[in-house]
C-alpha positions, -999 to +999 in steps of 0.1 A: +201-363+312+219-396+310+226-419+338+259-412+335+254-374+334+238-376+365+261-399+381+293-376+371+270-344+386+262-364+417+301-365+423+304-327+412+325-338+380+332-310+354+342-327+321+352-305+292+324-306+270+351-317+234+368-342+256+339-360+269+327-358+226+360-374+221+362-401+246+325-417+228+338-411+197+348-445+175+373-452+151+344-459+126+326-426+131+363-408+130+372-424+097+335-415+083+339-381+094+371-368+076+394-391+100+388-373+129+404-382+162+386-412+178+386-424+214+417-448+210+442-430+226+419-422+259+414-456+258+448-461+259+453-441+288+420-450+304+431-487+304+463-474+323+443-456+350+419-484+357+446-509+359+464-491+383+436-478+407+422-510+406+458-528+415+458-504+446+424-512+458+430-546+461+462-546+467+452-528+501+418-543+508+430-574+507+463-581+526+461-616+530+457-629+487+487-642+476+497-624+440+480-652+419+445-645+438+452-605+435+460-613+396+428-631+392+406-608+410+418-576+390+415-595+357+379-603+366+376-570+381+388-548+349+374-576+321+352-565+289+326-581+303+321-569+341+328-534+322+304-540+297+277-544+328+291-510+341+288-493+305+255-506+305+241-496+340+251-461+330+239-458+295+271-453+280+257-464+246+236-433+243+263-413+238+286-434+212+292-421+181+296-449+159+300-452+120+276-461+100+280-494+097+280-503+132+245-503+151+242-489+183+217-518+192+250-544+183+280-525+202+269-535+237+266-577+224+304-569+210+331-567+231+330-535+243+353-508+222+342-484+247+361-460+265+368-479+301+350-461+326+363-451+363+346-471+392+348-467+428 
């Protein structure tokens, strides 16, 4: 069991066994494999989630940063590479399907094409 398996049981969360499939799956394994769907659009959506939970947190936690300061501490907060760390410290690489020719031992030196994970 992954760290992030353990992490998402620890928290009592039931993912649906095709979704969580389709949320490491890559464009380049999708278009290898017949052109299945890829991870892009829960991407999409996931980039929408984290922006938005993230805006609140701070937003609320602290009252006295001026929008500029908020602005900056979200972007730093939600960038490829403070995810990357995040992707990393739960093993998220172990469960990418990638294409063929992309190496799992090069995705986590790229920017991440990952699905963006939630954090508290």
């Amino acid at each position: 069991m992954s760290r992030l398996q353990e992490r998402l049981s620890e928290l009592g969360v039931e993912v649906d066994a095709q979704l969580f499939e389709l949320s490491f799956t890559h464009r380049s394994y999708a278009y290898e494999n017949g052109g299945i769907q890829s991870n892009e659009r829960l991407e999409f959506l996931g980039d929408a989630v984290l922006q938005i939970v993230v805006t609140e947190h701070i937003y609320r936690t602290y009252p006295d940063l001026s929008e500029g300061q908020l602005a900056k501490l979200r972007a730093s907060v939600v960038s490829s590479y403070a995810l990357a760390g995040v992707a990393r410290s739960l093993d998220l690489g172990e469960h990418i399907l990638l294409g063929k020719g992309r190496s799992p031992r090069s995705a986590p030196r790229r920017p991440p094409s990952w699905p963006t994970p939630w954090r508290p």
